[in-house]
PyMOL commands that place a pseudoatom at each C-alpha (Angstrom):
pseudoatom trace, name=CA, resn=UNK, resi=1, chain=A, elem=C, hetatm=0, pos=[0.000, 0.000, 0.000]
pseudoatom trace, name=CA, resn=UNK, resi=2, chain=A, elem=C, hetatm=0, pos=[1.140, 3.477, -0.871]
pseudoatom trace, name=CA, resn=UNK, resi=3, chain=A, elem=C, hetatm=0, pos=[1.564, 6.285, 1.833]
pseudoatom trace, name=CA, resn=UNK, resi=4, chain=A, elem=C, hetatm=0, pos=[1.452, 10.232, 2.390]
pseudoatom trace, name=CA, resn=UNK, resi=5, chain=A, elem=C, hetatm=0, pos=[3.415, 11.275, 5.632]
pseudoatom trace, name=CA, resn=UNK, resi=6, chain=A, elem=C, hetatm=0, pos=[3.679, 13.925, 7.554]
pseudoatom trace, name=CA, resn=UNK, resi=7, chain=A, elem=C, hetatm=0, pos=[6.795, 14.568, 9.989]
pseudoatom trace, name=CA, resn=UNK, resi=8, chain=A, elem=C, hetatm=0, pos=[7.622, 16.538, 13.052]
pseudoatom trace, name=CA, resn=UNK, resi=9, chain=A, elem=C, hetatm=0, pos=[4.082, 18.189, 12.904]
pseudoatom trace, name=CA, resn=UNK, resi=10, chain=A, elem=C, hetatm=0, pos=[4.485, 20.343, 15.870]
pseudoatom trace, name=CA, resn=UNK, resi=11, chain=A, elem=C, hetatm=0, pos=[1.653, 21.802, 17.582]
pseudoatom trace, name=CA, resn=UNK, resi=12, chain=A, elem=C, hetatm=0, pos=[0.326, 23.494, 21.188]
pseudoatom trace, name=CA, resn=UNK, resi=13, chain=A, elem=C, hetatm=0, pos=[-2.142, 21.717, 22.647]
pseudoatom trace, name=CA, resn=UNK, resi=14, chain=A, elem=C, hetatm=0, pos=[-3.500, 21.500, 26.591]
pseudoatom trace, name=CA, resn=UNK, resi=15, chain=A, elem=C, hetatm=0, pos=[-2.490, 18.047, 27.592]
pseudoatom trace, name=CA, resn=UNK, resi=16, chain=A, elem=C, hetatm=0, pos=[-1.398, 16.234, 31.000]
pseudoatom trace, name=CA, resn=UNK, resi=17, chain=A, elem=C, hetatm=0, pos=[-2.988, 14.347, 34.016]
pseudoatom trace, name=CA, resn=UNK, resi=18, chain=A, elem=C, hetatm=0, pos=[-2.451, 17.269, 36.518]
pseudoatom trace, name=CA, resn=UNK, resi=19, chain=A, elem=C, hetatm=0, pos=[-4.031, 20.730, 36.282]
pseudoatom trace, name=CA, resn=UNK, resi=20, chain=A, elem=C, hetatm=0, pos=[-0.855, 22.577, 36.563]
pseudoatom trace, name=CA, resn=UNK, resi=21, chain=A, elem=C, hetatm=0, pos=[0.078, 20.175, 33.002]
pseudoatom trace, name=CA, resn=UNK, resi=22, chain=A, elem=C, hetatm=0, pos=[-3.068, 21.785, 31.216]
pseudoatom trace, name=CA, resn=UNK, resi=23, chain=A, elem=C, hetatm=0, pos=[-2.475, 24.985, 32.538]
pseudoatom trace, name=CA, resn=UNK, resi=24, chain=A, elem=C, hetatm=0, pos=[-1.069, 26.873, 29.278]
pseudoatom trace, name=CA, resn=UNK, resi=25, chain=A, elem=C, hetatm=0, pos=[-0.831, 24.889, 26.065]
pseudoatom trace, name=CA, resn=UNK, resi=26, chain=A, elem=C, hetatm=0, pos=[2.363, 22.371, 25.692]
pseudoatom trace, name=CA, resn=UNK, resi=27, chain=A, elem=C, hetatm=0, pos=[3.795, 21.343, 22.447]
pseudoatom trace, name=CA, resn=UNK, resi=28, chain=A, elem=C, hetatm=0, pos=[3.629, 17.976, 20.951]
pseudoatom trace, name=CA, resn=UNK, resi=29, chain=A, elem=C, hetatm=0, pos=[5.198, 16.946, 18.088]
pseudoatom trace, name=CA, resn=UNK, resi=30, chain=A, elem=C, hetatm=0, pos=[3.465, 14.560, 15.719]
pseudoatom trace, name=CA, resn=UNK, resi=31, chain=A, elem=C, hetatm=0, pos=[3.963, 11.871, 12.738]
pseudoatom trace, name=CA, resn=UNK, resi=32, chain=A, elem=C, hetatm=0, pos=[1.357, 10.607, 10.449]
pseudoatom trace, name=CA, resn=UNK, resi=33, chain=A, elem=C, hetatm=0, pos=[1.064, 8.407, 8.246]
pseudoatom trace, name=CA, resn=UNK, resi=34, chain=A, elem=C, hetatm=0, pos=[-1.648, 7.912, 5.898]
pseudoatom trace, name=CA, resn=UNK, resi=35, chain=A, elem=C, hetatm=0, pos=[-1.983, 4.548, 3.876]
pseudoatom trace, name=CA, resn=UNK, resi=36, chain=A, elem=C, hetatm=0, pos=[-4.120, 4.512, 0.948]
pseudoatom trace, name=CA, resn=UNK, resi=37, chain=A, elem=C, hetatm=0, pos=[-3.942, 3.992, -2.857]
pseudoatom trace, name=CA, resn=UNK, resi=38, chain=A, elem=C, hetatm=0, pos=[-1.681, 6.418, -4.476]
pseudoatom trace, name=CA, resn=UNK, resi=39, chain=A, elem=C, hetatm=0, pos=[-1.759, 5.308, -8.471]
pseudoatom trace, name=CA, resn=UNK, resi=40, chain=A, elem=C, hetatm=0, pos=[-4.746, 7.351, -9.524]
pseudoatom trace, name=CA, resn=UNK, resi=41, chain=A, elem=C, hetatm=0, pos=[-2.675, 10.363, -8.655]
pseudoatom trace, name=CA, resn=UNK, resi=42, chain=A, elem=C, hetatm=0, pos=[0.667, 9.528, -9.997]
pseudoatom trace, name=CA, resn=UNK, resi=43, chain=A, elem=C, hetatm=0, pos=[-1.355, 8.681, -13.016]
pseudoatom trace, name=CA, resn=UNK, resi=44, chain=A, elem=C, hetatm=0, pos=[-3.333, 11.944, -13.340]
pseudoatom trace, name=CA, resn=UNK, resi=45, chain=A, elem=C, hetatm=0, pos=[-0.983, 14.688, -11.411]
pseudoatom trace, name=CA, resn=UNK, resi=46, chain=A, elem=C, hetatm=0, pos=[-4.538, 15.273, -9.871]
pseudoatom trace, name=CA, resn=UNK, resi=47, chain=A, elem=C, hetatm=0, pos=[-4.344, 16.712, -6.209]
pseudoatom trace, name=CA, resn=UNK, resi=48, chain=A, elem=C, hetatm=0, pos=[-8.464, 15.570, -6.489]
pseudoatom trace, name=CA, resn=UNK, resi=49, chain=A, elem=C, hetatm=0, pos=[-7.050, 11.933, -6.764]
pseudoatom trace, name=CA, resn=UNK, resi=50, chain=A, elem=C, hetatm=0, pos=[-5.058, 12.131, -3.463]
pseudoatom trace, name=CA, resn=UNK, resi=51, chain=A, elem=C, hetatm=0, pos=[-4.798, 13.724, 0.145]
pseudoatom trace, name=CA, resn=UNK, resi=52, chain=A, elem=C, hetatm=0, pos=[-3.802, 16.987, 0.155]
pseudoatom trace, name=CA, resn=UNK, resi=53, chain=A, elem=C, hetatm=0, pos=[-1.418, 17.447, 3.209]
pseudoatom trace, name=CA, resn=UNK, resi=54, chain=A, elem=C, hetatm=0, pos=[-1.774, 21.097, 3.606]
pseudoatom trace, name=CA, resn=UNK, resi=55, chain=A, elem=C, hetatm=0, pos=[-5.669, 20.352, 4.664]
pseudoatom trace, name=CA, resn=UNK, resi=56, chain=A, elem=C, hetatm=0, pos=[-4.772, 17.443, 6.669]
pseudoatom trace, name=CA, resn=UNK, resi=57, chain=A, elem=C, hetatm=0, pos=[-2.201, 19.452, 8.402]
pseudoatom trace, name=CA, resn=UNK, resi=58, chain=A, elem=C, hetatm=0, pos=[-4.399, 22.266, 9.203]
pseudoatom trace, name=CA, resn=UNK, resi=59, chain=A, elem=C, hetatm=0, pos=[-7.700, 19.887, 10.185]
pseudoatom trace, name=CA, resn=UNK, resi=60, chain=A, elem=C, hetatm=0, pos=[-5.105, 18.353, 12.807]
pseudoatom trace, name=CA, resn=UNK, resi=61, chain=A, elem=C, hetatm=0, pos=[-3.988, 21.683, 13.773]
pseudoatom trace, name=CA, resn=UNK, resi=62, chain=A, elem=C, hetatm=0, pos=[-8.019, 22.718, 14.058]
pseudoatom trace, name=CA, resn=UNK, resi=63, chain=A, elem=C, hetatm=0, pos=[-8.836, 19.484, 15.876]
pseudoatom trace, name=CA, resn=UNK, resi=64, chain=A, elem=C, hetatm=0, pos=[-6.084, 20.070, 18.854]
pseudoatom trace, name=CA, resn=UNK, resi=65, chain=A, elem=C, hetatm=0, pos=[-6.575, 23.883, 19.517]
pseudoatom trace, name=CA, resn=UNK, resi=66, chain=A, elem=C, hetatm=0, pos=[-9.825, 23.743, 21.262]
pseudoatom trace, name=CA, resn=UNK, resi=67, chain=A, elem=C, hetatm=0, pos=[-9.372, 20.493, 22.749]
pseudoatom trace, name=CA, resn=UNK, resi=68, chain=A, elem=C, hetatm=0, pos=[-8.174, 19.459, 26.290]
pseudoatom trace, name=CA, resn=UNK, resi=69, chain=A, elem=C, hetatm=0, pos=[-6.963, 15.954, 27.147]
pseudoatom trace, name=CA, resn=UNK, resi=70, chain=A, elem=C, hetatm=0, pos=[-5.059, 14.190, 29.784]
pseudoatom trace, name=CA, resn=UNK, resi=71, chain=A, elem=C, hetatm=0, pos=[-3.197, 11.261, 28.089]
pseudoatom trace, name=CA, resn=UNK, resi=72, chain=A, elem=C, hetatm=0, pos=[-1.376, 11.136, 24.516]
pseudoatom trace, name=CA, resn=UNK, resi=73, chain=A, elem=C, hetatm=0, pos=[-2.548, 8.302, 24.045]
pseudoatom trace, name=CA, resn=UNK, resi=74, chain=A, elem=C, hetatm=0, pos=[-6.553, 10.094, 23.910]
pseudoatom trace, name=CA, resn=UNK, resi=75, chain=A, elem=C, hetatm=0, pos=[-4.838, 12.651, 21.324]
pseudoatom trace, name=CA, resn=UNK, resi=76, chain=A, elem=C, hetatm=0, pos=[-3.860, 10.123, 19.079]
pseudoatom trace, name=CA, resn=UNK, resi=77, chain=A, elem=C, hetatm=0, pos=[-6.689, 8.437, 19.195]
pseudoatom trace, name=CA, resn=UNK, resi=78, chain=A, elem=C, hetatm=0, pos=[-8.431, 11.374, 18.080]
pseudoatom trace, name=CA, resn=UNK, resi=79, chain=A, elem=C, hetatm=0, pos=[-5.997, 12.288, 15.426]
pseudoatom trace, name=CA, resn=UNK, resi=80, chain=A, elem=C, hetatm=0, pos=[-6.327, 9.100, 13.797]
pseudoatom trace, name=CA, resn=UNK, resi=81, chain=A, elem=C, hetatm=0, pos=[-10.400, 9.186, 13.754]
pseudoatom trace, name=CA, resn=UNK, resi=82, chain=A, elem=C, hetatm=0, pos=[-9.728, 12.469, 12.058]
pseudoatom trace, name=CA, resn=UNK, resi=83, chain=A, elem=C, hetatm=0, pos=[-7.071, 11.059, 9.523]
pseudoatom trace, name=CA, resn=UNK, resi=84, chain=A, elem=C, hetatm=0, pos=[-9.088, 7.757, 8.331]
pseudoatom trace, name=CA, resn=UNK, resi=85, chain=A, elem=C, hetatm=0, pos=[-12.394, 9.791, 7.999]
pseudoatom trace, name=CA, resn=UNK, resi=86, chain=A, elem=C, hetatm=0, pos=[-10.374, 11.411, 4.591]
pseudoatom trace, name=CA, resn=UNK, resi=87, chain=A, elem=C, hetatm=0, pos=[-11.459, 9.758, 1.299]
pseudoatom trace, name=CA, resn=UNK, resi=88, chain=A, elem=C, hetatm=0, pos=[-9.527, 6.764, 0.128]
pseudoatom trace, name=CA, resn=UNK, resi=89, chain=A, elem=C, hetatm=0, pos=[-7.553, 6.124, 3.545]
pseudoatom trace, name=CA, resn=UNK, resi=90, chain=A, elem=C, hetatm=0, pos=[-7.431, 3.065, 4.719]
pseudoatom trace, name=CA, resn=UNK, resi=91, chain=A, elem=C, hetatm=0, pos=[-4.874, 3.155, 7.704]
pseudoatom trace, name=CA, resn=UNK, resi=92, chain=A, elem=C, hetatm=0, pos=[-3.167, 5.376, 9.647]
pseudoatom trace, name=CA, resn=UNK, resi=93, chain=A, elem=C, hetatm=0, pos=[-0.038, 5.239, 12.151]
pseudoatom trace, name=CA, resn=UNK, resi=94, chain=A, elem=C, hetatm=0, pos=[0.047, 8.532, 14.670]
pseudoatom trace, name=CA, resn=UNK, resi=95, chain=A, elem=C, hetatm=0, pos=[2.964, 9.036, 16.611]
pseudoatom trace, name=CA, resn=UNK, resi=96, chain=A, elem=C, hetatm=0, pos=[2.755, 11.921, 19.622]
pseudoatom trace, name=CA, resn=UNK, resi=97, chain=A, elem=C, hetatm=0, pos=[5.339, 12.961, 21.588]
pseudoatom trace, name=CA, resn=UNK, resi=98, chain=A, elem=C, hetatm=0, pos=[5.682, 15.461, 23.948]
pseudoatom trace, name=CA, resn=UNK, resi=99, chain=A, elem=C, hetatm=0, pos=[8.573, 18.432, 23.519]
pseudoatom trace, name=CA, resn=UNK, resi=100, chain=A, elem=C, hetatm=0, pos=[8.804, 18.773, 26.858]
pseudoatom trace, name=CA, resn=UNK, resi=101, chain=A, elem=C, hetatm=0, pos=[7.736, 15.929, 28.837]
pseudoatom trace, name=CA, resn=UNK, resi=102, chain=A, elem=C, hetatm=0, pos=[7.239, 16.598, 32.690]
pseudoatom trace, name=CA, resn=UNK, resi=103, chain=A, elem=C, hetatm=0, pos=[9.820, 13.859, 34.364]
pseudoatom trace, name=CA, resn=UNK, resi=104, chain=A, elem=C, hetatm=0, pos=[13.487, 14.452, 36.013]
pseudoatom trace, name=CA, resn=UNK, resi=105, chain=A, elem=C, hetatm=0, pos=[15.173, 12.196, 33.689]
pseudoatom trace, name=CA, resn=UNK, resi=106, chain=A, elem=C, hetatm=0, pos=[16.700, 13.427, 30.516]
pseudoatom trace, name=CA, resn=UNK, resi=107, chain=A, elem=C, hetatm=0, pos=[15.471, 11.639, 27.660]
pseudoatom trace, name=CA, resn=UNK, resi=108, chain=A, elem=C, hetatm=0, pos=[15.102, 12.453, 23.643]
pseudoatom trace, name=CA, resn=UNK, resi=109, chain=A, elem=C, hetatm=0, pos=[11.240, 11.632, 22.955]
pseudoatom trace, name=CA, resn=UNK, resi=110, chain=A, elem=C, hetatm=0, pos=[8.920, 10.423, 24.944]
pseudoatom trace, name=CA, resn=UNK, resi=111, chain=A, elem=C, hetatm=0, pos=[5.603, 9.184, 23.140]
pseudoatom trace, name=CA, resn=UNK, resi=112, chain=A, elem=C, hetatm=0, pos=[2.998, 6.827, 21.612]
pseudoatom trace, name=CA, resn=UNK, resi=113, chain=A, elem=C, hetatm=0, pos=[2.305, 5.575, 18.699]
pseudoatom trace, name=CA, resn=UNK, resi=114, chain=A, elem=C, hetatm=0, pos=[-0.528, 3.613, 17.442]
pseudoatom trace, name=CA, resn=UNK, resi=115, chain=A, elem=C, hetatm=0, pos=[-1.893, 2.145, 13.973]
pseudoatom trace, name=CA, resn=UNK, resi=116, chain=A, elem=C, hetatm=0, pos=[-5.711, 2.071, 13.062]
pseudoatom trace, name=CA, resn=UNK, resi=117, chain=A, elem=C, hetatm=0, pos=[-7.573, 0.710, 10.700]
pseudoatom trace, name=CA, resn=UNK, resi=118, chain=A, elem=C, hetatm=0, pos=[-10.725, 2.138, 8.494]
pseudoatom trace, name=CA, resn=UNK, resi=119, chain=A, elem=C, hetatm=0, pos=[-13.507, -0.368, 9.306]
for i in range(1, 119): cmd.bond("trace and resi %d" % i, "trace and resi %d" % (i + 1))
show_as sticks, trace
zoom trace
């Protein structure tokens, strides 16, 4: 299966278990990928015959300002409901990670990632 992905999507959203976590927006960082049939579009050179990444990049953005959550792994799931509700996708992988994540140990990412599945 073909793919469109996006990388190091990075975006403020209010996020964390504790109130003093939500308190002002945190960034997270995000990779998608979309799965679904590319052909018709390398065919055509028809942006109609594919997802265009500058919408999906701004619905995502859309999606997380207004919204509140505690756990990344709620964002995600969100994300991807978001992602596979585009024509012609099929599956989607959505990686969060927080920029900054609130522990004493120094660490380059921490995260989740999760796949799902139209249907």
């Amino acid at each position: 299966m073909d793919s469109i992905f996006v990388r190091r999507l990075r975006l403020p959203v209010r996020i964390g278990v504790t109130p003093e976590e939500r308190a002002r927006p945190q960034f997270v960082l995000l990779d998608l990928d979309l799965q679904r049939d590319l052909s018709r579009a390398g065919g055509s050179d028809d942006l109609a015959e594919t997802a265009d990444y500058g919408a999906i990049t701004s619905g995502v953005s859309a999606l997380l300002g207004g919204m509140e959550v505690l756990l990344l792994e709620r964002l995600a799931q969100l994300v991807a409901e978001f992602l596979l509700a585009q024509d012609g996708v099929v599956e989607v992988t959505v990686s969060v990670a927080k920029e900054t994540p609130p522990i004493m140990e120094e660490t380059s990412g921490v995260g989740v990632r999760i796949v799902r599945t139209k249907g």
